[in-house]
C-alpha positions as CSV (number, residue, x, y, z in Angstrom):
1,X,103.4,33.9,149.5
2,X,105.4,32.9,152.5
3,X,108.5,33.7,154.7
4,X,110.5,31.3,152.3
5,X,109.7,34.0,149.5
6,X,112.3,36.6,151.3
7,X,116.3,36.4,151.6
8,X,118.3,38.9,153.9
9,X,121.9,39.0,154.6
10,X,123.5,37.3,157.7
11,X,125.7,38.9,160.0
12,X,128.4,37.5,158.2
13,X,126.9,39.9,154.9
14,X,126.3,36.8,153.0
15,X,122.4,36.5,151.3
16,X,120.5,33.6,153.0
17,X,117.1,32.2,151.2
18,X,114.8,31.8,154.0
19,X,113.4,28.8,151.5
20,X,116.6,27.0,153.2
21,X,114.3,27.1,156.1
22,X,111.6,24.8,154.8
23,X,110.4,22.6,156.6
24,X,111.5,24.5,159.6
25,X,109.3,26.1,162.5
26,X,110.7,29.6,162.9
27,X,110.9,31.8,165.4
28,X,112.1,35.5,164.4
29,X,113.0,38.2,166.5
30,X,113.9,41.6,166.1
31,X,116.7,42.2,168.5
32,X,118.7,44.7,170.3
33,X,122.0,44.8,172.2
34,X,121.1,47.7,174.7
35,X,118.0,47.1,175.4
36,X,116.2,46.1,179.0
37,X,115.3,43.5,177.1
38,X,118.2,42.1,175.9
39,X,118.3,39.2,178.3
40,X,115.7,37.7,176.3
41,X,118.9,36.1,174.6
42,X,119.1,33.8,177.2
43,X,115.9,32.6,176.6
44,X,116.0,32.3,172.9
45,X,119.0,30.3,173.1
46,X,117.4,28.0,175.6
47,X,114.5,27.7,173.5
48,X,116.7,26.8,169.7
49,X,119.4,24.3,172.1
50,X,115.9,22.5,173.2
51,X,113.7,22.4,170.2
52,X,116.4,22.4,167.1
53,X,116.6,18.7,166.5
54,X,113.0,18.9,166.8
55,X,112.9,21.4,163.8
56,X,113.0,24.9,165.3
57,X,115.3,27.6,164.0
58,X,115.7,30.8,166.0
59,X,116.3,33.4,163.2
60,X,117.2,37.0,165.1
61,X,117.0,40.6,163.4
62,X,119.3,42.9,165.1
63,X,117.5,46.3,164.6
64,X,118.6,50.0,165.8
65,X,115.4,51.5,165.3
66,X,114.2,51.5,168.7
67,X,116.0,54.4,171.0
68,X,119.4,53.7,169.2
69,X,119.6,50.0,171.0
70,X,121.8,48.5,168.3
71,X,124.2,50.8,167.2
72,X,127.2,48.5,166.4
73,X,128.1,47.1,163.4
74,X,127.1,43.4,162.6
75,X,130.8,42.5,163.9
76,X,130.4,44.0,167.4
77,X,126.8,42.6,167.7
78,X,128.1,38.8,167.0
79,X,130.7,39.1,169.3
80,X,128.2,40.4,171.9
81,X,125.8,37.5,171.7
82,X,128.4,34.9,171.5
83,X,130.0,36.1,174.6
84,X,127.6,37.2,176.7
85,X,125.2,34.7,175.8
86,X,126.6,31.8,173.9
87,X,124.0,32.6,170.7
88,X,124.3,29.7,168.4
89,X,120.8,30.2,166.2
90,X,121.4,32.3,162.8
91,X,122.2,36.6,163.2
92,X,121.5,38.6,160.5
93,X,122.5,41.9,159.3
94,X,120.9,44.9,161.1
95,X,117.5,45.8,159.8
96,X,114.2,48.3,159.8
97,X,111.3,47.0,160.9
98,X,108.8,49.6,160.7
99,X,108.4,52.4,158.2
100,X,109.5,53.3,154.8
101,X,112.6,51.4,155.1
102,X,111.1,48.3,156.5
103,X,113.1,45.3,155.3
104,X,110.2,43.3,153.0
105,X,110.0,40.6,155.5
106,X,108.8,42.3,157.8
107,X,106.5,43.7,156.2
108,X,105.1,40.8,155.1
109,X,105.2,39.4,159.4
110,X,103.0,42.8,160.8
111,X,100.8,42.4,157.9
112,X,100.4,38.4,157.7
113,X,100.6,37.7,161.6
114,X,96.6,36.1,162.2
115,X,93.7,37.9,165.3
116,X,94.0,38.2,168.0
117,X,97.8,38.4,168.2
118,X,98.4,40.5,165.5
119,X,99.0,44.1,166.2
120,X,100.0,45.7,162.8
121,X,102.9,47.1,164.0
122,X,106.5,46.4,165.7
123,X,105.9,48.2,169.0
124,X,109.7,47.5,170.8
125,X,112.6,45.3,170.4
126,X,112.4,41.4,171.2
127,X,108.9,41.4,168.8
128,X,108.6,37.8,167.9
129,X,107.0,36.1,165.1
130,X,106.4,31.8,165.0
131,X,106.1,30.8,161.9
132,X,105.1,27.3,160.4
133,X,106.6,24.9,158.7
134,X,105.1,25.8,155.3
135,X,106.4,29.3,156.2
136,X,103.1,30.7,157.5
137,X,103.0,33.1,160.3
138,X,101.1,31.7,163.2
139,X,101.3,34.1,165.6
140,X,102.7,37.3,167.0
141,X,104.0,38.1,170.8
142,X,105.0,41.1,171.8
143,X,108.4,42.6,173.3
144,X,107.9,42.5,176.5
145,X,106.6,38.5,176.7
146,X,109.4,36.0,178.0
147,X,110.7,33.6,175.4
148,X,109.6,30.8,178.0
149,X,106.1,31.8,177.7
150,X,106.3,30.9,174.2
151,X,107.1,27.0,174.9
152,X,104.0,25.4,174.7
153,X,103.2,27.0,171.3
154,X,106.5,26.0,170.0
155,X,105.6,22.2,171.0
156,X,102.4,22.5,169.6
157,X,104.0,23.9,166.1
158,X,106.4,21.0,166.2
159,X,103.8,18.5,166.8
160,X,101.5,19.4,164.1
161,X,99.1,21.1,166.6
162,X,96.9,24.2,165.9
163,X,98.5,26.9,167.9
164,X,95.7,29.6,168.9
């Protein structure tokens, strides 16, 4: 099993086959509109305008689960990121992340992300998840972590290097 076994919608409601992403390193973030945090935008955008032609795909999850952070519908939360930080990489529709109602992707992130960086949980918004190529998760970061910090990973992914 792998990331490319899941589907969710877009933003735009329409179902996406993470499978399209094949081939692709992925980064995937649970995100939030209202959040300290949000700013992180900034920084995932830098990271998917420097590494796409290199392969990476910035996939975010908007999510309202945390303090009520998201509450807009998908419509509001596009306009948001385009505006206020020019978000290009693929939105999706809002989802759990934790819980019962966890969306099955998730899931499959907290309980496939490898020691040490695994943490069995989704502690905040801005959680990210690199995946590889072959769909794998490689490691987990938490919230709080800057999506810079996350650059030499990302060019060790894309360069067929072990990330640790």
């Amino acid at each position: 099993m792998s990331v490319h076994d899941f589907s969710a919608l877009t933003i735009d409601k329409q179902e996406q086959s993470l499978s399209d992403y094949k081939g692709k390193a992925l980064l995937i973030v649970n995100t939030a509109s209202g959040c300290g945090l949000t700013p992180q935008y900034e920084g995932l955008q830098k990271l998917y305008d420097t590494y796409k032609e290199q392969g990476l795909e910035v996939l975010g999850f908007p999510c309202n689960q945390f303090m009520g952070q998201e509450p807009g519908s998908e419509e509001e939360i596009k306009d948001f990121c385009q505006v206020n930080y020019s978000v290009s990489f693929p939105l999706f529709a809002k989802v759990d992340v934790k819980g019962e109602d966890a969306h099955p992707l998730y899931r499959y992130l907290v309980d496939e992300a490898p020691e040490p960086s695994r943490t069995g949980d989704i502690e905040w918004n801005f959680a990210k998840f690199l995946v590889d190529r072959d769909g794998h998760v490689v490691k987990q970061y938490p919230s709080r972590l800057d999506p810079a910090e996350i650059e030499q990973d990302i060019q060790k992914l894309l360069a067929g290097e072990a990330v640790s």
